[in-house]
N, C-alpha and C positions, 0 to 999 in steps of 0.2 A: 476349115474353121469349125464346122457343124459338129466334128468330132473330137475336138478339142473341146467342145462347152458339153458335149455328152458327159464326156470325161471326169468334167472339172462337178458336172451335176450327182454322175454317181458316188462320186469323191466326197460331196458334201451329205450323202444319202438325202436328193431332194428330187421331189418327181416334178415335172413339166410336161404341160400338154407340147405337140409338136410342134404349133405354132407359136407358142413360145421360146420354144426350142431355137427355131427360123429366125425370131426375132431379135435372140440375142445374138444371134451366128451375125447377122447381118452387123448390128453395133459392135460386134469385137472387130469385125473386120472391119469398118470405117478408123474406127481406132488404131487399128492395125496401119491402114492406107495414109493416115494423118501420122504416126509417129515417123513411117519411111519418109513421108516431105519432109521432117520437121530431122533427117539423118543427113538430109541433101545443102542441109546449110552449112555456110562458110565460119564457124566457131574458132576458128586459130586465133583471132585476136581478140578475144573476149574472157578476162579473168574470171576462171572458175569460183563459185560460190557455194555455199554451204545454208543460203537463206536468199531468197527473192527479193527482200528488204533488209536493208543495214540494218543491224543489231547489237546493241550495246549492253553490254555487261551490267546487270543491276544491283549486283553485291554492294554491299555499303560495311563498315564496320560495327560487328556486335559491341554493344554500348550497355552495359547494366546501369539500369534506372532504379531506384528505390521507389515504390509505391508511398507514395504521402499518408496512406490511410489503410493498412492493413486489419483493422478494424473491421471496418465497412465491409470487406470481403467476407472475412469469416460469420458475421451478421447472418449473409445469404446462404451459405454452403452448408448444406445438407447434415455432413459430419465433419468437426475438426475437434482440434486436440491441440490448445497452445496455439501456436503461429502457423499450423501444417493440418491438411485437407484429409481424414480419412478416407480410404474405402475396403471396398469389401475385397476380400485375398481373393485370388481369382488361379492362383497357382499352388497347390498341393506341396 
């Protein structure tokens, strides 16, 4: 495992003292030891998922509103022209 996170450290060009090194060698391999228990369970009758929590679709239908008071807006904005918001060309 030790040479595994050497690996993965000069892959990232990151230096670590060696007890650091030790340290994480140790938590990959708990990790390691907990995903093999968690290979040894009985899954055939449990429907595969795509999310841990039910998830429902939040789409709704796009709906144009007219704004009551398009006045009010152009009041604030910076630059317009008419009913429509300037700015500055930003593509040649």
């Amino acid at each position: 495992m030790k040479s595994v996170i050497q690996k993965m450290v000069r892959l990232a060009h990151l230096r670590l003292p060696e007890e650091e090194l030790d340290r994480f060698s140790k938590k990959a391999a708990h990790i390691v030891e907990y995903i093999e228990m968690l290979k040894e369970l009985d899954t055939s009758k449990i429907e595969p998922t795509s999310h841990a929590i039910e998830v429902c679709n939040a789409f709704r239908e796009d709906v144009v509103n007219k704004f009551a008071n398009p006045e009010k807006i152009m009041e604030i904005a910076p630059s317009h022209e008419q009913n429509l918001f300037t700015v500055p060309k930003v593509i040649e």
